[in-house]
MARROLUM-378659 format. One record per atom (N, C-alpha, C, CB): residue in three letters; x, y negated, z negated. Coordinates in steps of 0.05 Angstrom, whole numbers, padded with zeros to 5 digits, always signed. Glycine has a CB too. Example, Ala and Ser with C-alpha at 12.3 -4.5 7.8 and 13.67 -1.06 7.14 Angstrom:
2
Ala+00264+00114-00156Ala+00246+00090-00156Ala+00264+00066-00156Ala+00226+00089-00181Ser+00257+00045-00142Ser+00273+00021-00143Ser+00258-00001-00157Ser+00282+00012-00114
This chain:
109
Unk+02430-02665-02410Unk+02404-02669-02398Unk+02387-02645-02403Unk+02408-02673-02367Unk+02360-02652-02414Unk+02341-02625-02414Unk+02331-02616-02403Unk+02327-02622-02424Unk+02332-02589-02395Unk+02310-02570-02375Unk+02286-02578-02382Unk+02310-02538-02378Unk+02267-02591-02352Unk+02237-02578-02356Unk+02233-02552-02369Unk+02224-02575-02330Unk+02203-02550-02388Unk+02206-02528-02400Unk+02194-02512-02375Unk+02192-02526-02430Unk+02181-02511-02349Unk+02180-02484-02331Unk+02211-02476-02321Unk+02160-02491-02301Unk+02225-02491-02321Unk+02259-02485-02308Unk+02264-02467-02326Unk+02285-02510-02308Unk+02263-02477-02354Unk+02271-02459-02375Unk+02268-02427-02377Unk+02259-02469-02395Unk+02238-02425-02371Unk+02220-02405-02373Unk+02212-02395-02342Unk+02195-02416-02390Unk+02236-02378-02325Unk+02221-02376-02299Unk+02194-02359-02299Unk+02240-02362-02278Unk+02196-02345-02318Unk+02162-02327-02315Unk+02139-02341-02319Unk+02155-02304-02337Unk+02134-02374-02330Unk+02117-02387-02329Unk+02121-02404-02297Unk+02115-02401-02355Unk+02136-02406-02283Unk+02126-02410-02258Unk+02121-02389-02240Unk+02141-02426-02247Unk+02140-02366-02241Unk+02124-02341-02223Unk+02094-02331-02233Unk+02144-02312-02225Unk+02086-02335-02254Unk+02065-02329-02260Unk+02042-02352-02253Unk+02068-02321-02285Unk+02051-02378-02251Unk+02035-02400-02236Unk+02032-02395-02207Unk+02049-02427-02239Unk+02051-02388-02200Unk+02055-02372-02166Unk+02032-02358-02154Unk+02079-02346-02165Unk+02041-02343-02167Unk+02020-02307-02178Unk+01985-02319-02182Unk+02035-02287-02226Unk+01976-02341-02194Unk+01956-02350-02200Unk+01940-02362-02172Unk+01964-02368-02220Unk+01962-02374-02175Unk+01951-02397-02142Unk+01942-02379-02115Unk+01985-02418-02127Unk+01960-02358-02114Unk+01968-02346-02092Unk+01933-02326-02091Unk+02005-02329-02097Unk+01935-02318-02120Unk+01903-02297-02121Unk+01880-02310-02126Unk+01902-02276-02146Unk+01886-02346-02120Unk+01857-02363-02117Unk+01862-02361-02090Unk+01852-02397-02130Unk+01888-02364-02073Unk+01883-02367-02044Unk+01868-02343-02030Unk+01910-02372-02031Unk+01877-02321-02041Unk+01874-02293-02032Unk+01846-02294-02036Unk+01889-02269-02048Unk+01828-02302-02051Unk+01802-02297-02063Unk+01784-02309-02045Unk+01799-02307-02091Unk+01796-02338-02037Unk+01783-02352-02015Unk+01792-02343-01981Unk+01792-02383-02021Unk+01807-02325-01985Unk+01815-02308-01954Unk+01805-02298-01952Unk+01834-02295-01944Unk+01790-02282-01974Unk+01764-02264-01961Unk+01741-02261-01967Unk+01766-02243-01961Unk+01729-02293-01970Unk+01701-02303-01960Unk+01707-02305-01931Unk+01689-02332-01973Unk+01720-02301-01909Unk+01714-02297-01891Unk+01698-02281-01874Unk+01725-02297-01889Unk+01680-02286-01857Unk+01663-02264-01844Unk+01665-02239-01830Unk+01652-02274-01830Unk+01698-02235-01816Unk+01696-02212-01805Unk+01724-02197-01823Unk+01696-02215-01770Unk+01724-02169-01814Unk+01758-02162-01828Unk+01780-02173-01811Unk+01767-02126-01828Unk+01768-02186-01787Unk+01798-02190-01774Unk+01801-02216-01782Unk+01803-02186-01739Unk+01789-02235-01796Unk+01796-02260-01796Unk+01807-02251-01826Unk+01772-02284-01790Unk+01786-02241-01847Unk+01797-02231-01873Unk+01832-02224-01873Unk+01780-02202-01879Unk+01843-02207-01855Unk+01860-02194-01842Unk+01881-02217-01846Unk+01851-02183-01813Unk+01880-02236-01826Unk+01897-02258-01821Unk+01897-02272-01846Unk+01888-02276-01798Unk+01874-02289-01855Unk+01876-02306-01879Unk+01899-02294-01893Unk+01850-02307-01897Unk+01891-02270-01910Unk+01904-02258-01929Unk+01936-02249-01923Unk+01887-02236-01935Unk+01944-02244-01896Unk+01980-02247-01888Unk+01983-02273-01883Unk+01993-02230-01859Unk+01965-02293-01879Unk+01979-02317-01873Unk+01982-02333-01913Unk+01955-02340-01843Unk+01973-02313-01930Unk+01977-02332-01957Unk+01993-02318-01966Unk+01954-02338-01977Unk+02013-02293-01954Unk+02027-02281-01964Unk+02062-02296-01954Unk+02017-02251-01957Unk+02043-02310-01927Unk+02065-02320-01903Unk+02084-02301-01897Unk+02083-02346-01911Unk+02069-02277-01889Unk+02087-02259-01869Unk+02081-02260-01837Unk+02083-02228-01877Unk+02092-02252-01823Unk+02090-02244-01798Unk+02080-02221-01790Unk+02109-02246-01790Unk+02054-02217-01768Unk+02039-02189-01767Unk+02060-02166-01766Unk+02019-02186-01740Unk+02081-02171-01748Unk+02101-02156-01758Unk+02113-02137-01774Unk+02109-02165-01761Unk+02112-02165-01795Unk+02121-02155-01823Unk+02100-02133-01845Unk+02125-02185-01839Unk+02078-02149-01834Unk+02057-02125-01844Unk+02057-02101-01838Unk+02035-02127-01838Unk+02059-02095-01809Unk+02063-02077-01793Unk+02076-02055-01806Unk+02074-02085-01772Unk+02113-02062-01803Unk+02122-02043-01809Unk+02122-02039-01840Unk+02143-02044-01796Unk+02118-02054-01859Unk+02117-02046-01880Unk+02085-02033-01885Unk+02126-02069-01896Unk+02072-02027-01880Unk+02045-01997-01870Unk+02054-01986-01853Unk+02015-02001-01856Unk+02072-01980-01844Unk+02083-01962-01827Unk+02068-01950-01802Unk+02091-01943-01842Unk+02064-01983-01791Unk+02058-01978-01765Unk+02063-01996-01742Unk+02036-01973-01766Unk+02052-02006-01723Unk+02069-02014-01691Unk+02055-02051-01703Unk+02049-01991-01646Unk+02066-02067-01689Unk+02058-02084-01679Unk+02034-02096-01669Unk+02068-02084-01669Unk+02031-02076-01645Unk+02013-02079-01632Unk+01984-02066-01641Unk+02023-02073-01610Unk+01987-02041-01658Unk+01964-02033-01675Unk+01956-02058-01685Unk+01969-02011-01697Unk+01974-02068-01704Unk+01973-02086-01719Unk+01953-02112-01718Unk+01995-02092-01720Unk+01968-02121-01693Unk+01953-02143-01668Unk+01923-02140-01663Unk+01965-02137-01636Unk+01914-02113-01655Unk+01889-02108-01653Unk+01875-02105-01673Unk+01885-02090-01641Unk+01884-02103-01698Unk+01857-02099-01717Unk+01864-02126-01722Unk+01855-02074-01746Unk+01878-02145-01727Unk+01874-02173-01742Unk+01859-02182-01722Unk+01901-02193-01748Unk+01848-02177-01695Unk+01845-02190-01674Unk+01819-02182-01655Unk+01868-02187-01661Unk+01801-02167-01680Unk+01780-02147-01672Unk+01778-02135-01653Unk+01761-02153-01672Unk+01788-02117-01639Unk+01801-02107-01616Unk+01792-02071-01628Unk+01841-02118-01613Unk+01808-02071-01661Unk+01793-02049-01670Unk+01777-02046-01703Unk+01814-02028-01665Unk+01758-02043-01688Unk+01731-02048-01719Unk+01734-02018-01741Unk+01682-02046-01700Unk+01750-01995-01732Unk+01747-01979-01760Unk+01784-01962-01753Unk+01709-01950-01760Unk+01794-01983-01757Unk+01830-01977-01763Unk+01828-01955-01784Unk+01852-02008-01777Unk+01845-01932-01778Unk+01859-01913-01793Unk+01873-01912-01818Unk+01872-01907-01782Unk+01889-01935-01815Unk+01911-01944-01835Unk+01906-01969-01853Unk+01937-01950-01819Unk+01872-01975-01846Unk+01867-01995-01862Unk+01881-02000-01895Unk+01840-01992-01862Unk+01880-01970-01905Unk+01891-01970-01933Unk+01911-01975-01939Unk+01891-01954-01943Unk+01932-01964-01913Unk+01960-01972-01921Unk+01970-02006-01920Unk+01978-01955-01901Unk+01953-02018-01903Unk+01949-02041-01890Unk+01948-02059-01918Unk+01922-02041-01869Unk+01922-02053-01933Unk+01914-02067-01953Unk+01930-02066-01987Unk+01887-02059-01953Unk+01940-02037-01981Unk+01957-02038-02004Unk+01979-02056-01996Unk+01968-02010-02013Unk+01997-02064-01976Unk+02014-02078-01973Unk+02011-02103-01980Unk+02020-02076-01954Unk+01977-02113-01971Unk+01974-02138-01975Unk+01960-02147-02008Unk+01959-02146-01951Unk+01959-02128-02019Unk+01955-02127-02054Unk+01925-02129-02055Unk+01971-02156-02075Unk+01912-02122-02040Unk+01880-02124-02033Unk+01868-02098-02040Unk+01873-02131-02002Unk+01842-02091-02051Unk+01827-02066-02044Unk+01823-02062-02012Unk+01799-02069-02058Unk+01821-02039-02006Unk+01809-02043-01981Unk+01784-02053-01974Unk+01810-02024-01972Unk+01764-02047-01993Unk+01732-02053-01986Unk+01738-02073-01983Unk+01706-02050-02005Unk+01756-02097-02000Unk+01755-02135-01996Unk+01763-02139-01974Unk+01774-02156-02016Unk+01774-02119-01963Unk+01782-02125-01932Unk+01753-02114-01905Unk+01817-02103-01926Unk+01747-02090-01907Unk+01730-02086-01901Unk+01697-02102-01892Unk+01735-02074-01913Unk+01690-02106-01926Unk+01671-02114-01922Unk+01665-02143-01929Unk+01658-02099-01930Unk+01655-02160-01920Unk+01644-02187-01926Unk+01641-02190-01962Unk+01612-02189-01909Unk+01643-02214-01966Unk+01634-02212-02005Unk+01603-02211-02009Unk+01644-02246-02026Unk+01590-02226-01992Unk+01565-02225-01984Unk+01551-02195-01982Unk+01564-02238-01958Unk+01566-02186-01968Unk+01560-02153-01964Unk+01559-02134-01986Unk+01580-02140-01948Unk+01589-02135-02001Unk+01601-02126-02025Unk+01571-02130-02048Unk+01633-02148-02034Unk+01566-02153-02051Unk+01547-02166-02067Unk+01526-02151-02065Unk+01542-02192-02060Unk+01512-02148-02048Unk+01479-02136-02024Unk+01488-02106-02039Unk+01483-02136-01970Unk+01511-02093-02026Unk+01511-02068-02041Unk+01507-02069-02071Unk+01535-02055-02036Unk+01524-02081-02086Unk+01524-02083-02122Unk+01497-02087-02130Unk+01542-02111-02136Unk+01486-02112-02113Unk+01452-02113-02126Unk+01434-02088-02121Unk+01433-02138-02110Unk+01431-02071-02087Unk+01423-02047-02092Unk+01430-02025-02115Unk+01427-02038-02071Unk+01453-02025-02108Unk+01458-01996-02132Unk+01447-02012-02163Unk+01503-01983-02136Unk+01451-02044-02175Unk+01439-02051-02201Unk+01414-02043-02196Unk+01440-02081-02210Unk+01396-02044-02170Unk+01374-02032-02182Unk+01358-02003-02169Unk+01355-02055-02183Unk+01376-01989-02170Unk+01370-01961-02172Unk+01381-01948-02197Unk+01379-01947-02148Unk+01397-01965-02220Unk+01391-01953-02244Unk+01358-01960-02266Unk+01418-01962-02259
């Protein structure tokens, strides 16, 4: 019996994975605030705040409050976002926002 050729080849389905997963991510943060940004983007990773938590090496309950706007300029945002394979600004700021900035600075050259 013959292998499908992705069975064959697991790096053409982890890399289909990998694809899907950074269209979902992309659409997690057109969201409007960082705490919803926040959530989208662990819920397409399907971890548990938890899991985020301690892998940024920090509490739970920190955790809880920034996904949960409780706190608007977190400390550990960076460590936060490297975990979740994100820049921080995409977490930070709106794309809308991101955008508003890029068009000012295009025209102050």
């Amino acid at each position: 019996m013959k292998q499908s050729s992705s069975a064959a080849r697991p790096g053409v389905v982890t890399r289909s994975i990998q694809s899907h997963n950074h269209a979902r991510i992309a659409v997690a943060l057109q969201h409007p605030s960082l705490a919803a940004r926040l959530r989208a983007v662990r819920r397409v990773h399907g971890w548990t705040q938890e899991q985020v938590a301690e892998r940024a090496n920090t509490n739970q309950a920190q955790y809880h409050k920034i996904e949960n706007g409780k706190s608007k300029r977190p400390r550990n945002l960076d460590d936060i976002a490297a975990v979740l394979g994100v820049p921080e600004a995409a977490l930070q700021f709106s794309s809308s926002e991101l955008q508003n900035a890029l068009n000012f600075l295009a025209k102050l050259q």
